[in-house]
C-alpha positions as CSV (number, residue, x, y, z in Angstrom):
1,X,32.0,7.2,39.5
2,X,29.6,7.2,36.9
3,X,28.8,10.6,35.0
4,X,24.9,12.4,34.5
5,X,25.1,10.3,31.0
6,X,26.0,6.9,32.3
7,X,23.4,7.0,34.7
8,X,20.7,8.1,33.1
9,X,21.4,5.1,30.6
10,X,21.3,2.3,33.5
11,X,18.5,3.8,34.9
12,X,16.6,4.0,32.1
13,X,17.6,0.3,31.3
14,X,16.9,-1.1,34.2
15,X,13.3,0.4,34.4
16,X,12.9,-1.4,31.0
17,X,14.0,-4.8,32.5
18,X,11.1,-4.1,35.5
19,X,13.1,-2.6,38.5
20,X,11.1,0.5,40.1
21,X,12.6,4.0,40.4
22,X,13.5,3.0,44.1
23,X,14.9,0.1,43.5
24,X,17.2,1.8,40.1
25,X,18.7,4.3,42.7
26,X,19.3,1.7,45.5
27,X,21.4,-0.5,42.6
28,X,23.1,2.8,41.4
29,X,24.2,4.0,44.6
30,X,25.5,0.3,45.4
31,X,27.2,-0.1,41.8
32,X,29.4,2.9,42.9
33,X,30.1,2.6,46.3
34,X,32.7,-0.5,46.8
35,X,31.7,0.0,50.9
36,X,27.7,0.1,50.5
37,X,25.4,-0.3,54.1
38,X,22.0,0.7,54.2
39,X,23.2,4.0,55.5
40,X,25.3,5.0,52.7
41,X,22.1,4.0,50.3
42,X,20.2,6.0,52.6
43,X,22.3,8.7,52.1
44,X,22.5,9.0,48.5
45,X,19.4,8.0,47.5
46,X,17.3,10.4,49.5
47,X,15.3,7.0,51.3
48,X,14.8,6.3,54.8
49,X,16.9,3.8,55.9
50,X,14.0,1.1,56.9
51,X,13.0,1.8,52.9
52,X,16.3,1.6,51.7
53,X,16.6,-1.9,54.0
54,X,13.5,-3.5,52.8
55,X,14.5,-2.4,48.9
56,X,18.2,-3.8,49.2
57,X,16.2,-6.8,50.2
58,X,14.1,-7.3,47.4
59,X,17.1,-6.6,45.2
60,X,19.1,-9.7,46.9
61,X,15.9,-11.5,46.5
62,X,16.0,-10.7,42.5
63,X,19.6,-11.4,42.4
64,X,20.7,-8.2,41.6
65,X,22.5,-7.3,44.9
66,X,24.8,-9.7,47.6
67,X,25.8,-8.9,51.7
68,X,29.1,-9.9,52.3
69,X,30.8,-9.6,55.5
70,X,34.0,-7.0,55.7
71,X,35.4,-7.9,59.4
72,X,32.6,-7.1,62.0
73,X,30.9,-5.2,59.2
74,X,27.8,-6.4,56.3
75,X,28.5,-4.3,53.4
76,X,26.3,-4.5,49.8
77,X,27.7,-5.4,46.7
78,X,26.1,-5.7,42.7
79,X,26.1,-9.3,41.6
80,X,28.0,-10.4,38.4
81,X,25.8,-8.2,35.9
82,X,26.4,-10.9,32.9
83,X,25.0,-13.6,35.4
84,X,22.0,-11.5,36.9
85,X,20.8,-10.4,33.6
86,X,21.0,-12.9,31.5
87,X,19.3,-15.0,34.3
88,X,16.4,-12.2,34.0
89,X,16.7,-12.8,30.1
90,X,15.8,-16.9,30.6
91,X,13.3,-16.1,33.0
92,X,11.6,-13.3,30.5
93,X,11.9,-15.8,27.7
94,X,10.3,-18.9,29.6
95,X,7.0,-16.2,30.2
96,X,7.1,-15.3,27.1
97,X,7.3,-18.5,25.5
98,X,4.3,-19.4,27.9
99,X,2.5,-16.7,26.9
100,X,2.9,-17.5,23.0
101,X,2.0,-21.5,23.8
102,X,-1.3,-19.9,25.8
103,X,-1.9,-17.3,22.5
104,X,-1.5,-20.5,20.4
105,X,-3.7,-22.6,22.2
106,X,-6.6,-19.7,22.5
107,X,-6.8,-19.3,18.9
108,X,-8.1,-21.8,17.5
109,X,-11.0,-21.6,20.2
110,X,-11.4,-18.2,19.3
111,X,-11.3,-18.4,15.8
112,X,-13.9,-21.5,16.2
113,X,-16.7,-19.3,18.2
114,X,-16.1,-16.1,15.9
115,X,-17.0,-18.6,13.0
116,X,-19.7,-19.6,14.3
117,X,-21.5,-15.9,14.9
118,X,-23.4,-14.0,12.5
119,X,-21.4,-12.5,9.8
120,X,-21.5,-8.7,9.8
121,X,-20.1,-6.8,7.2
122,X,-18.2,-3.9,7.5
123,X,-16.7,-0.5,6.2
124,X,-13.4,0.7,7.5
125,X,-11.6,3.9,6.4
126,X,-7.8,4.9,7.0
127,X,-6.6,8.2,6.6
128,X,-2.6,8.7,5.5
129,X,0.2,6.3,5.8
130,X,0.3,4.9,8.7
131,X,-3.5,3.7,7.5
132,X,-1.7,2.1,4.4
133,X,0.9,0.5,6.2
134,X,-1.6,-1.1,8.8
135,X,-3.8,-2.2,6.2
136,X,-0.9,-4.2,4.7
137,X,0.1,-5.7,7.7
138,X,-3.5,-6.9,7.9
139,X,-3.0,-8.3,4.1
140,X,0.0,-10.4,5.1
141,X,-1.1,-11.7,8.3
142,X,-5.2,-12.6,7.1
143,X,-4.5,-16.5,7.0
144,X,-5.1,-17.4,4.0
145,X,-2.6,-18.3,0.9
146,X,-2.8,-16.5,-1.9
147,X,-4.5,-12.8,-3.0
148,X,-5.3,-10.8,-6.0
149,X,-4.6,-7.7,-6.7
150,X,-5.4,-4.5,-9.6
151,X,-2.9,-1.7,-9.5
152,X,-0.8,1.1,-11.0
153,X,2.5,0.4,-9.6
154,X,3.5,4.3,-9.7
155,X,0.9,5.1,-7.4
156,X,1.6,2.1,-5.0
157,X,5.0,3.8,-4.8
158,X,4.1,6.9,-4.6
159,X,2.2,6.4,-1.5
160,X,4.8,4.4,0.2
161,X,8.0,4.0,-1.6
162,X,9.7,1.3,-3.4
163,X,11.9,0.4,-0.1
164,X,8.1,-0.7,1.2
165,X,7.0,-2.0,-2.2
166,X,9.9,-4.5,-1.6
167,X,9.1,-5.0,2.3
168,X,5.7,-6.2,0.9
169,X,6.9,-8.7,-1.6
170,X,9.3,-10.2,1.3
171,X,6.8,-10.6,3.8
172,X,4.4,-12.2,1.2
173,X,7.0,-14.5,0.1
174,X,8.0,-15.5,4.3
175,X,4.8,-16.0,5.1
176,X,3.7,-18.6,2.1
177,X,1.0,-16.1,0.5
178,X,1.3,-16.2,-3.7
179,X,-1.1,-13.6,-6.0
180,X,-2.1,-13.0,-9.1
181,X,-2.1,-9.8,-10.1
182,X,-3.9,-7.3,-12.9
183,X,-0.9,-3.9,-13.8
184,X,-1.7,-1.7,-15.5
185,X,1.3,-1.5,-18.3
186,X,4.4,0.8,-17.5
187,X,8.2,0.4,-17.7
188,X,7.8,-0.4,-13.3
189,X,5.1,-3.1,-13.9
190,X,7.7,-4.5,-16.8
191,X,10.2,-4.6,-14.0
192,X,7.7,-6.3,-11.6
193,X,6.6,-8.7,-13.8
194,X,10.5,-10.0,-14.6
195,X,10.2,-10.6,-11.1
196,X,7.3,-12.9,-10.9
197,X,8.9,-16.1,-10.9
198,X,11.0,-15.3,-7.5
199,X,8.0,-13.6,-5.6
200,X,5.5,-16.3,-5.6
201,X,3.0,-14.0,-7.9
202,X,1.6,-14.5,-11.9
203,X,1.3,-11.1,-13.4
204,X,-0.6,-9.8,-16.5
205,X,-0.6,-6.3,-17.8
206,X,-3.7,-4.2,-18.9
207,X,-3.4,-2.9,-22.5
208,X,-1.9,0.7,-23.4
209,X,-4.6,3.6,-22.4
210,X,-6.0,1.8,-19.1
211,X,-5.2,3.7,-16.1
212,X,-5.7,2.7,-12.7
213,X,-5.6,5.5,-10.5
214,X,-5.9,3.5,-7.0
215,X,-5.1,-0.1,-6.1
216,X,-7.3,-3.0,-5.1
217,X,-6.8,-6.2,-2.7
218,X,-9.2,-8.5,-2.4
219,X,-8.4,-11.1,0.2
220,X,-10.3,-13.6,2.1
221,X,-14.1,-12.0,2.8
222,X,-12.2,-8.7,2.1
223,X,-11.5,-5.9,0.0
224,X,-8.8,-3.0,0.4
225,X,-8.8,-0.2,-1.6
226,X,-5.8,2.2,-1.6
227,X,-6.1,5.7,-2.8
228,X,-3.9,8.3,-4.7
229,X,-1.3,10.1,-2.1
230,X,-3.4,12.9,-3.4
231,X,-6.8,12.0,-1.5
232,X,-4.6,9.8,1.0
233,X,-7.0,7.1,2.4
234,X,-7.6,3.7,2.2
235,X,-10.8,1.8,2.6
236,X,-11.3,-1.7,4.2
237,X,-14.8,-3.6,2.9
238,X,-15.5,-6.9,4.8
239,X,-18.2,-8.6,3.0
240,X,-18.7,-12.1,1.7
241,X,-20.9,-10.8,-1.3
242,X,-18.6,-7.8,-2.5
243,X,-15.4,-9.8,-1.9
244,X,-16.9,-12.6,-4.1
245,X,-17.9,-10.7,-6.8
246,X,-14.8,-8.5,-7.1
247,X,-13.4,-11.8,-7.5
248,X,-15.9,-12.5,-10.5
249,X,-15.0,-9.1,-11.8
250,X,-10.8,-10.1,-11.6
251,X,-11.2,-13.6,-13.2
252,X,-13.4,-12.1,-15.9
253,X,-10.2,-9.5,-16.3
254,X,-7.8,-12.1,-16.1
255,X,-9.3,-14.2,-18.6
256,X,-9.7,-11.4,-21.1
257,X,-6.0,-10.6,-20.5
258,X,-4.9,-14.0,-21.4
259,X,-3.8,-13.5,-24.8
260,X,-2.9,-9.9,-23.9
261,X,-0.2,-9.4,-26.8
262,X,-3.0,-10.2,-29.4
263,X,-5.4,-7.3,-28.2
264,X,-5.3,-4.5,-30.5
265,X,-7.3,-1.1,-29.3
């Protein structure tokens, strides 16, 4: 017999895999009674025995239970669990990989329309890290190849850690996306930059005294802005004129910073 434990754990899995309450208790009271009739389930599952019929039913219909035949006598017994779930594995995969086929032929319908519609820009604004983080995941997934970015490095990790600093870089690099970006100069961006090469990204370094106390992405029609931990929020702009001429406002940096090593202040 199972313990309190063991069947709270099949319970709770089989509710994930789609099986009702009802039909959980009818498969636990079968899985532990080697003589099972719609009595017995009756019996410890609380049901009346025309629910408890109609439910062992369904269950033979799913493949999770058989009827076997003990003499004169119909008893219920649990199918082979590595056959009945891994079937139900397949069959989840098959509507899943329908759905994605569906979600992939959608898009670019989607995509096609939205284009077409007025442009309208837009202010969003994120409070804490979960804000950051979602933000980010917007960044890597945006569709386009390449971003740019101005930053302090300290404060990027500050808000979220190097661990995600390094989540970021992974992503970016899976998912095809290079960037330039703007530091401003510390012993981190040193590290960073050393790294370059590997993570699909061209770096220069602001000279000594210029402090950047928040970041800036600008990406596609967009622009993130990511604050100090200190006020905590970030702030999404979605316009085609302010994302084009914080681009102006990068090249025109990154031009300057060109011959960095020869800038004396």
């Amino acid at each position: 017999m199972l313990n309190k434990v063991q069947q709270k754990q099949i319970t709770e899995a089989l509710l994930q895999l789609g099986l009702s309450e009802k039909e959980s208790g009818v498969y636990l009271s079968v899985l532990q009674n080697t003589d099972s009739s719609i009595i017995s389930i009756a019996k410890d599952t609380g049901l009346s025995r025309g629910t408890a019929f109609d439910i062992a039913e369904k269950l033979k219909q799913k493949g999770y239970l058989a009827e076997v035949k003990r003499g004169k006598k119909r008893r219920l017994i649990v199918e082979s669990p590595t056959n009945t779930f891994y079937s139900l594995l397949d069959v989840q995969h098959d509507q899943f990989s329908r759905s994605k086929k569906a979600v992939e032929d959608l898009l670019p319908l989607v995509k096609s329309i939205t284009a077409e519609s007025d442009f309208k820009p837009q202010i969003r604004v994120y409070a804490g890290e979960e804000g950051f983080r979602k933000v980010w995941d917007e960044i890597l997934n945006f569709g386009g190849k390449d971003f740019l970015s101005i930053a302090r490095i300290e404060t990027f990790v500050e808000f979220a850690g190097e661990k995600f600093l390094l989540d970021i870089q992974n992503r970016k690099i899976k998912a095809g996306i290079s960037s330039r970006a703007i530091n401003e100069s510390s012993a981190l961006a040193l590290k960073m930059v050393e790294m370059d090469k590997t993570s699909s990204r061209e770096t220069r370094l602001a000279p000594t005294g210029f402090e950047f106390p928040s970041t800036e992405i600008i990406y596609g029609d967009k622009i993130a802005m990511f604050s100090t931990r200190e006020e905590n929020i970030t702030v999404v702009i979605e316009s085609k004129d302010f994302a084009q001429t914080h681009r102006i406002y990068f090249e025109m940096m990154w031009k300057f910073l060109e011959n960095n090593h020869e800038i004396k202040l």
